[in-house]
C-alpha positions as CSV (number, residue, x, y, z in Angstrom):
1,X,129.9,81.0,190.0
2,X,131.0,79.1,193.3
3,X,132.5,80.6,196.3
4,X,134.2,78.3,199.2
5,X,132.7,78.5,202.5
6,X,135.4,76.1,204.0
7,X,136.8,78.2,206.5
8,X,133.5,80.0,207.3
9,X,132.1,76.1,208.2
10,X,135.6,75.7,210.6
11,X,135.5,79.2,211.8
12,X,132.2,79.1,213.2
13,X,130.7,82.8,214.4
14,X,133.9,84.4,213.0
15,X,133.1,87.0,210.3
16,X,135.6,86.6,207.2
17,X,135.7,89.1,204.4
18,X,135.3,88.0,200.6
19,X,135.2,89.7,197.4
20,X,133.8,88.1,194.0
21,X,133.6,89.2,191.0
22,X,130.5,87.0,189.3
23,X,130.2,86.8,185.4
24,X,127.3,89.3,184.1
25,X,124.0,86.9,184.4
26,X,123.1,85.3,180.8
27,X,118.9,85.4,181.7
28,X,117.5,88.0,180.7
29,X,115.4,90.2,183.0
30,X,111.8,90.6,181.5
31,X,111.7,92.2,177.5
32,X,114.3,94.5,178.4
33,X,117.5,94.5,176.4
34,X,119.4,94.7,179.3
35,X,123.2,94.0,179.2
36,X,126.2,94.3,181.5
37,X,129.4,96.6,181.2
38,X,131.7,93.7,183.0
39,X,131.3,91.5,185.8
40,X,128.8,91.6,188.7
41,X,131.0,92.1,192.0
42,X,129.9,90.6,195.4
43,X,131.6,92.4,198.4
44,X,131.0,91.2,202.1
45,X,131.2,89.2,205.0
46,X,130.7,85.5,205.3
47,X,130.1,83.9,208.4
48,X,129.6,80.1,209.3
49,X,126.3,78.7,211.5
50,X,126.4,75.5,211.8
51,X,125.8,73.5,208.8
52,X,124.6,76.9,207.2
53,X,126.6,80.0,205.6
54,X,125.4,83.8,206.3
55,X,126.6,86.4,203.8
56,X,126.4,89.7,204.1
57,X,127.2,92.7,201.9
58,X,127.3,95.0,198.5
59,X,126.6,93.6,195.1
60,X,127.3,96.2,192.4
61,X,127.0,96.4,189.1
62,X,127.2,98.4,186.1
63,X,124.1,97.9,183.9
64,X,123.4,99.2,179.9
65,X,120.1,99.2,178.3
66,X,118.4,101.4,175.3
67,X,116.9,104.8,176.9
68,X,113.1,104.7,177.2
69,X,112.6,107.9,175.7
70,X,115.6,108.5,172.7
71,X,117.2,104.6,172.3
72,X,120.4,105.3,172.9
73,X,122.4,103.6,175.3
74,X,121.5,104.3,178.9
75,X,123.9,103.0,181.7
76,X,122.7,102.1,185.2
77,X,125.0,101.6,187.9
78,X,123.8,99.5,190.7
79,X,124.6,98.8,194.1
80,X,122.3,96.7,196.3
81,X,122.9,95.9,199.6
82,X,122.0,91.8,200.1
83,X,121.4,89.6,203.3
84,X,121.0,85.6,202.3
85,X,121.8,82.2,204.2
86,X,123.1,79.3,202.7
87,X,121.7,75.7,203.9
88,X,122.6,72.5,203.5
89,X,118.5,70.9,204.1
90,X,115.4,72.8,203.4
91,X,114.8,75.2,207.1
92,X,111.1,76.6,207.6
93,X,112.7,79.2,210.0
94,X,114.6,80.2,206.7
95,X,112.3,79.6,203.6
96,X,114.2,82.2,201.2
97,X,117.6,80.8,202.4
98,X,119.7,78.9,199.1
99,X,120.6,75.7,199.5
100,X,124.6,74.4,198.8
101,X,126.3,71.3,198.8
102,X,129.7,70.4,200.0
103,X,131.9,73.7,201.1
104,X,130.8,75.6,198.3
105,X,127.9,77.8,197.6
106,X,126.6,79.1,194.1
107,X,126.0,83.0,193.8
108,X,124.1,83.0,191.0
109,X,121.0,82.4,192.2
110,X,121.5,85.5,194.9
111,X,122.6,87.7,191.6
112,X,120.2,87.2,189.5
113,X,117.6,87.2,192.3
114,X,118.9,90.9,193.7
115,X,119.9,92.2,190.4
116,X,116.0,91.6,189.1
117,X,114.6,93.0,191.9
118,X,116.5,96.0,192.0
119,X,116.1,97.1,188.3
120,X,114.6,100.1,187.3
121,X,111.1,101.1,186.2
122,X,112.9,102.5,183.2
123,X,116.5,103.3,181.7
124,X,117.2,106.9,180.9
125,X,120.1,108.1,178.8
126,X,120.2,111.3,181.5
127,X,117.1,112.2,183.6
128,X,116.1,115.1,181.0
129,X,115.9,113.3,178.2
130,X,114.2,114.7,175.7
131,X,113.0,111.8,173.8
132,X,112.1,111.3,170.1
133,X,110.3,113.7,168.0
134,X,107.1,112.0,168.0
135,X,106.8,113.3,164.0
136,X,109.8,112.5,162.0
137,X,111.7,110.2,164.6
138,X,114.9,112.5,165.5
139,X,116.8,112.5,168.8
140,X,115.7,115.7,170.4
141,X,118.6,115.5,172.8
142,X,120.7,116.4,169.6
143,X,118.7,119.6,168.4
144,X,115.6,120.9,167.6
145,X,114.3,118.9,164.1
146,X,111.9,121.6,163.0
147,X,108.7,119.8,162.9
148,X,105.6,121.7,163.7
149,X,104.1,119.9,166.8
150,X,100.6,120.9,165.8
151,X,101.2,118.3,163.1
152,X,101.7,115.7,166.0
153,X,99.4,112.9,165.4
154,X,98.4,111.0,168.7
155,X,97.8,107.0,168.6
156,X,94.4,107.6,169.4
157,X,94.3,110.5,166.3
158,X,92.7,107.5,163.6
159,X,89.9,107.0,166.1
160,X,89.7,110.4,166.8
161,X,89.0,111.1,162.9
162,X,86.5,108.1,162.3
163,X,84.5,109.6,165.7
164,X,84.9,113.3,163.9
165,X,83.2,111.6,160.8
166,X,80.7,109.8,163.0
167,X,79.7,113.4,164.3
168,X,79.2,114.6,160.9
169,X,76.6,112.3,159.9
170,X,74.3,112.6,162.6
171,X,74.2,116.6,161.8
């Protein structure tokens, strides 16, 4: 998505407000199924420094994944406050800054860029989510399934049994 910069590069110093609303990002961030509920909005404040563009602002958006601990759909609304120059040549006082062409700079680098490293650790449905039943597979946020947990069988519990027979034989 492009944005003009025209009358930040003609208005030098002069702060101009801009609002964009920046189609949801196609990469995908990491093995997360992660998806967007509509557009990715850039509010904020351009402002024109010589050959290069400062913006300034909010980027928020409104993020859906599967809950970490039940699979169902988890919804993460973001906000992230962001800081970036535009450049026209490659500057060693800026080395983060994006570089543009013309009077027009691409966002999508500074989306994808905030929204990845703003994600979180994990999605949660709600922050008490109770999970799966580790037994027979049922959401526990929808009621109790009945399963006796001391029938739960760890990951480790096949390892656990070949050590228990190991045990035995050296009796």
């Amino acid at each position: 998505m492009k944005m003009s910069v025209e009358k930040a590069l003609k208005l030098q110093g002069e702060r101009m407000e801009f609002t964009v609303a920046v189609p949801a990002p196609a990469e995908e961030f990491g093995d997360d199924q992660i998806g967007f509920d509509g557009d990715v909005t850039l509010h904020g404040y351009m402002t024109g420094i010589g050959d290069s563009v400062a913006l300034e602002g909010e980027l928020t958006a409104a993020l859906v994944s599967p809950c970490a601990r039940c699979l169902e759909e988890a919804r993460f609304d973001m906000k992230v406050p962001f800081d970036e120059v535009f450049v026209r040549q490659p500057d060693p006082d800026h080395p983060d800054a994006y570089l543009f062409e013309g009077s027009e700079v691409d966002l999508t680098d500074l989306t994808v860029a905030n929204i990845a490293i703003n994600l979180p650790m994990q999605f949660l449905c709600k922050q008490d989510c109770k999970g799966l039943c580790p037994i027979c597979g049922q959401n526990q946020n929808l009621g109790s399934c009945g399963c006796d947990p001391a029938l739960e069988r760890s990951a480790f519990s096949a390892l656990k049994a070949l050590l228990d027979v190991e045990d035995d034989k050296e009796v």
